[in-house]
Backbone as JSON Lines, residues from 0, in Angstrom:
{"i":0,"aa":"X","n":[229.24,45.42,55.63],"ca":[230.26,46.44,55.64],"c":[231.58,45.88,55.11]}
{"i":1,"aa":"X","n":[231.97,44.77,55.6],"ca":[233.21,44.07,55.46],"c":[233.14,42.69,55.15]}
{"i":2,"aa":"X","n":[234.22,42.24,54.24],"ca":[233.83,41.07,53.5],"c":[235.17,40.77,52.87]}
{"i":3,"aa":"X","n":[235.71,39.41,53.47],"ca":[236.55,38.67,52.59],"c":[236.31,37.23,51.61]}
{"i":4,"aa":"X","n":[236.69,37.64,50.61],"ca":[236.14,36.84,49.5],"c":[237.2,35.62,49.11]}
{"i":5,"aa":"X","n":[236.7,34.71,49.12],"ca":[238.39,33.58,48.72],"c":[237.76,33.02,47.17]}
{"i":6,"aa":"X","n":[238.52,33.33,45.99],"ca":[238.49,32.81,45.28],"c":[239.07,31.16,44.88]}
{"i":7,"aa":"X","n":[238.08,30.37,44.23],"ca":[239.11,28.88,44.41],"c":[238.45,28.55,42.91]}
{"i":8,"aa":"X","n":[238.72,27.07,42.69],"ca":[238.06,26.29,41.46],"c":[238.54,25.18,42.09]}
{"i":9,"aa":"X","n":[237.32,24.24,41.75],"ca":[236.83,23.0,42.07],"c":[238.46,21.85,41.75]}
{"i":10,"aa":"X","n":[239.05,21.84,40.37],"ca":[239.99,21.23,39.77],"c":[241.54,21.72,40.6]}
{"i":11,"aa":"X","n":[241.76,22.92,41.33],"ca":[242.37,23.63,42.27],"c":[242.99,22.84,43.48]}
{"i":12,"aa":"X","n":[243.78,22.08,43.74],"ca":[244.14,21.06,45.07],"c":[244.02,22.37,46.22]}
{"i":13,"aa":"X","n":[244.99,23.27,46.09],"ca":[245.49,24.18,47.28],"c":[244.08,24.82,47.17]}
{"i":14,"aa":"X","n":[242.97,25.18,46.71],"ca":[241.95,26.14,46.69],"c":[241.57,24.99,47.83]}
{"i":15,"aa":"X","n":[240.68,23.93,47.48],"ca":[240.1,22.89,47.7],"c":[240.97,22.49,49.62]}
{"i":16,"aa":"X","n":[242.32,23.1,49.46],"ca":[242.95,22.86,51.37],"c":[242.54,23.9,52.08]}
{"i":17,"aa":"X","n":[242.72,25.08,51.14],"ca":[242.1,26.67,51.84],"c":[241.15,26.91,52.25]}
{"i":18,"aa":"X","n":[240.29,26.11,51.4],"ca":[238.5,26.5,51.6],"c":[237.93,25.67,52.85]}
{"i":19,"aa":"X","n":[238.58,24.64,52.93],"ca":[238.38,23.4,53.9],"c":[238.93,24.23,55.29]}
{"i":20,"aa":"X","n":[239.99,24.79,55.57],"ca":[240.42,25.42,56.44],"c":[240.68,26.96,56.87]}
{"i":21,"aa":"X","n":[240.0,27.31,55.99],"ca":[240.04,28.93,56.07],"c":[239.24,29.51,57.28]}
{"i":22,"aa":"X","n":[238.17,28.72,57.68],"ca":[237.49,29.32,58.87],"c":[237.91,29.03,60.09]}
{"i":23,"aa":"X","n":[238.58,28.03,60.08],"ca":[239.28,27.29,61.22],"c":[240.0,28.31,61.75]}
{"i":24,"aa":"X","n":[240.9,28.5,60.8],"ca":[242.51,29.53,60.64],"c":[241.57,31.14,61.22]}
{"i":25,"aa":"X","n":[240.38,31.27,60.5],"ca":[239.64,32.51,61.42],"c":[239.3,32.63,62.38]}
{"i":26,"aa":"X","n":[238.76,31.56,63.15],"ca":[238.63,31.1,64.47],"c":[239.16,31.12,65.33]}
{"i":27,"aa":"X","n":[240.68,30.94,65.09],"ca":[242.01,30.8,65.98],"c":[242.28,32.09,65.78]}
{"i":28,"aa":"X","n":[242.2,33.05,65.04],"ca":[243.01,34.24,65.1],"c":[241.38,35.76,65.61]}
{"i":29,"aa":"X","n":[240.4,35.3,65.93],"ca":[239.36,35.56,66.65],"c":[239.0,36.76,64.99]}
{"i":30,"aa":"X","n":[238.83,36.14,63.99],"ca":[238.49,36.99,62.75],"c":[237.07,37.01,62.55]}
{"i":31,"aa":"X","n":[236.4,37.36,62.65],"ca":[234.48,37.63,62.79],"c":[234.03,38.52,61.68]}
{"i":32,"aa":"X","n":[234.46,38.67,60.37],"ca":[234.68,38.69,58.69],"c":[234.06,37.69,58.46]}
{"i":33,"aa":"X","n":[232.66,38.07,57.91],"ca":[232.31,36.91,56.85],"c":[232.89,36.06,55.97]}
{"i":34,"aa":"X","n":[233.24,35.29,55.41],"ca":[234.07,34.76,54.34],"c":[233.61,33.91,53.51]}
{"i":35,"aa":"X","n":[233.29,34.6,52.2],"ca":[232.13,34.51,50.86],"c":[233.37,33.23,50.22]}
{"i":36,"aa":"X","n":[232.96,32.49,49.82],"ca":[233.5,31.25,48.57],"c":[232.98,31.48,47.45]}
{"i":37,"aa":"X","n":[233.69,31.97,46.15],"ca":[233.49,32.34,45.12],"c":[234.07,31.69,44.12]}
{"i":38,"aa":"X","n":[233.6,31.04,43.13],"ca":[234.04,30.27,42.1],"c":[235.14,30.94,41.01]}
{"i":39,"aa":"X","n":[236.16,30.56,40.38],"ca":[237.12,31.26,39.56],"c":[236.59,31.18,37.99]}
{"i":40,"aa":"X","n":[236.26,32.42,37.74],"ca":[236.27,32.45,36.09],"c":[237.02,33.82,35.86]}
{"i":41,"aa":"X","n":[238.0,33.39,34.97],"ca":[239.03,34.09,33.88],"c":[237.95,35.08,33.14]}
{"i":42,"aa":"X","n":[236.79,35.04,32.94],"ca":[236.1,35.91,32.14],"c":[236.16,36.84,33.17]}
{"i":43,"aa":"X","n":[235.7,37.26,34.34],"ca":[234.85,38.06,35.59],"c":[235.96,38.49,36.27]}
{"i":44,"aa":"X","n":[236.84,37.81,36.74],"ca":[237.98,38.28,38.31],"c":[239.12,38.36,37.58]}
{"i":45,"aa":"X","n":[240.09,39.4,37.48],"ca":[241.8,39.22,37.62],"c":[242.21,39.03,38.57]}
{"i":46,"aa":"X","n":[242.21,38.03,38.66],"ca":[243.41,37.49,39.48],"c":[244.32,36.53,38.79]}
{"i":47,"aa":"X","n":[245.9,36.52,39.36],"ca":[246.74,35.7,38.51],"c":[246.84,34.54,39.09]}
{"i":48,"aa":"X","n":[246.75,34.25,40.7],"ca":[247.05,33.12,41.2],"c":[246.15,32.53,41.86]}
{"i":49,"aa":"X","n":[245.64,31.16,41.96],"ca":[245.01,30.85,43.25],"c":[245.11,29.92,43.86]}
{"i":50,"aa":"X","n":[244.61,29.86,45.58],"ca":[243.44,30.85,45.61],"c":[244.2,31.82,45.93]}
{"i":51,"aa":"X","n":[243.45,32.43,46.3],"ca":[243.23,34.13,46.07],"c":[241.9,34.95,46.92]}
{"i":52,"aa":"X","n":[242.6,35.06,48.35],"ca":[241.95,35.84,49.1],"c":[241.63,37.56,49.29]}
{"i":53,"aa":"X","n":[240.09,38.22,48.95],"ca":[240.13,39.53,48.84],"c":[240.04,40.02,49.93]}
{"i":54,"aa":"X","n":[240.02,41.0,50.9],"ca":[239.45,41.53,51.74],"c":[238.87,43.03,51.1]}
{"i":55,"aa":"X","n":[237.76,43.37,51.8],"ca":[236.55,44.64,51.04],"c":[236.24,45.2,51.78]}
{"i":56,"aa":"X","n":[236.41,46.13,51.94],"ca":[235.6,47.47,53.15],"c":[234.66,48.38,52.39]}
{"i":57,"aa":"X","n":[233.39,48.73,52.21],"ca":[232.39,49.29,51.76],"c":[232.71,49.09,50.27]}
{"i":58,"aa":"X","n":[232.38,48.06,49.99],"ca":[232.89,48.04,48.75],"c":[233.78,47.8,48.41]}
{"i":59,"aa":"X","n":[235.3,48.7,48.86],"ca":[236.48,48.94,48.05],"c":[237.31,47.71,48.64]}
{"i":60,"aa":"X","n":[238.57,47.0,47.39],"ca":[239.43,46.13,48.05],"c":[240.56,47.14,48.79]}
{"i":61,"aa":"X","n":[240.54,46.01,49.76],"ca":[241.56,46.88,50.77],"c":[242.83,45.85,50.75]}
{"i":62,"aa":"X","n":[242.55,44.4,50.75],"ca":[243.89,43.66,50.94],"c":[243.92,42.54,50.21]}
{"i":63,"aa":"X","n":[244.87,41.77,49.69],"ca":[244.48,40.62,48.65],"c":[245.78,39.72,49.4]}
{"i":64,"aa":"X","n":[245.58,38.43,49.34],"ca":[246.81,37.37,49.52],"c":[246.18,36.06,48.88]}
{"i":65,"aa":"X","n":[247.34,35.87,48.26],"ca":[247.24,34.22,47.42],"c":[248.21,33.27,48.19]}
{"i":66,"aa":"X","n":[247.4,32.08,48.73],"ca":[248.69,30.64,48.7],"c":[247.81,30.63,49.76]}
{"i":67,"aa":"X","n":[248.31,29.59,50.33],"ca":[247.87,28.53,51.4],"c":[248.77,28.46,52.77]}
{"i":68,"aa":"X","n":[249.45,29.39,53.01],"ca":[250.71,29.36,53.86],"c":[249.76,29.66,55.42]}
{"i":69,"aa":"X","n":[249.57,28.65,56.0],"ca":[248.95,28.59,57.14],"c":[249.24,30.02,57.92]}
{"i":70,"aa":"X","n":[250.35,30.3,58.25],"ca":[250.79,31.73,58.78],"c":[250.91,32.92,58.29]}
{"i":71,"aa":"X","n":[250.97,32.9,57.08],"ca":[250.5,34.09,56.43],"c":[248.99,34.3,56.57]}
{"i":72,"aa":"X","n":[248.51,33.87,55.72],"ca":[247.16,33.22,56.15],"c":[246.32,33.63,57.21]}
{"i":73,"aa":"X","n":[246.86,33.32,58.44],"ca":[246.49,33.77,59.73],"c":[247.11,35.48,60.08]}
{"i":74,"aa":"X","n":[248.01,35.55,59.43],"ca":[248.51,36.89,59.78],"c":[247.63,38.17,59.25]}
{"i":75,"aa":"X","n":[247.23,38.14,57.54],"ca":[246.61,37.87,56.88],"c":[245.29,38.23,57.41]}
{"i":76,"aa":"X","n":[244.35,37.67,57.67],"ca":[243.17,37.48,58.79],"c":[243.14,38.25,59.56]}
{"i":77,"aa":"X","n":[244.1,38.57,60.69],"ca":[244.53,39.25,61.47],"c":[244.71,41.09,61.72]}
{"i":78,"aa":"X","n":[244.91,40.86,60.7],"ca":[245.39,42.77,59.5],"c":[243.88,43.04,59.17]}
{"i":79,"aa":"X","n":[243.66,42.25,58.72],"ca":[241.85,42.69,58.02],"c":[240.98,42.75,59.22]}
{"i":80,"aa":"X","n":[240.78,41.88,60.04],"ca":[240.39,42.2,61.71],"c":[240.61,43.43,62.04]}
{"i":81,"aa":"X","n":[242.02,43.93,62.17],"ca":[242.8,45.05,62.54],"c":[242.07,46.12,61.74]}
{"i":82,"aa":"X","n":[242.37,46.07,60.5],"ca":[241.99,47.19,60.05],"c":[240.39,47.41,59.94]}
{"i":83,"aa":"X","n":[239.54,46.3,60.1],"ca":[238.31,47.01,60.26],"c":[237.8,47.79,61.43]}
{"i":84,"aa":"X","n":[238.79,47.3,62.62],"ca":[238.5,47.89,63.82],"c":[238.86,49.48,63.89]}
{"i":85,"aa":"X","n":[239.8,49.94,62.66],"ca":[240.38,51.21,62.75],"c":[239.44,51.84,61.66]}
{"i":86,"aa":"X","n":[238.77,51.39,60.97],"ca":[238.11,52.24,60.13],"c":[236.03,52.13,60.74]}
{"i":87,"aa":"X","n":[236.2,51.37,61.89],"ca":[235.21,52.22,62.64],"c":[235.08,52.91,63.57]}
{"i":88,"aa":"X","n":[236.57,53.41,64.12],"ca":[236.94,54.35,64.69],"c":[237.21,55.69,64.02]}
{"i":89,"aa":"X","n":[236.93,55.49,62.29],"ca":[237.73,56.71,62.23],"c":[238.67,56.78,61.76]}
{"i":90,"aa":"X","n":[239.69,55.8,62.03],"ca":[241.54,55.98,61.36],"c":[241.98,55.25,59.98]}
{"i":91,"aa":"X","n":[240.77,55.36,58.89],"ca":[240.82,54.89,57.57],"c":[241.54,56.12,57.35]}
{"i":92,"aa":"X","n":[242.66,55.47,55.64],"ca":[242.79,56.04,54.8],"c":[242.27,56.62,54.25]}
């Protein structure tokens, strides 16, 4: 149903800190979102910065954040938690 995607590349320092700690940072903020690791190619994804975290609800993107900012990050996490809990109640857009 729900799915956040972190885009990184191998040559990437900050992808390579994110990916290492991204579940951690989910853990602490009680986020139970799968979280897919997806390789960066310029042919396939726009995105301008990375990494580059998606969040997806049936499909559709619902939230995107780039950087490594531990608290955003977690805040971040937090919102996408949030909002999946409201769109199986019902209170989607």
């Amino acid at each position: 149903m729900s799915e956040i995607t972190l885009y990184c590349a191998e040559w990437c320092k900050p992808c390579v800190f994110l990916k290492e700690n991204v579940t951690a940072w989910a853990a602490e903020v009680k986020c139970e979102i799968p979280i897919k690791v997806v390789e960066y190619d310029s042919e396939l994804h726009c995105i301008e910065k990375l990494p580059t975290m998606c969040y997806t609800y049936d499909g559709l993107e619902r939230q995107r954040i780039a950087g490594t900012d531990k608290t955003r990050v977690k805040v971040w996490l937090a919102n996408c938690t949030a909002y999946e809990q409201f769109s199986l109640f019902g209170y989607e857009d």
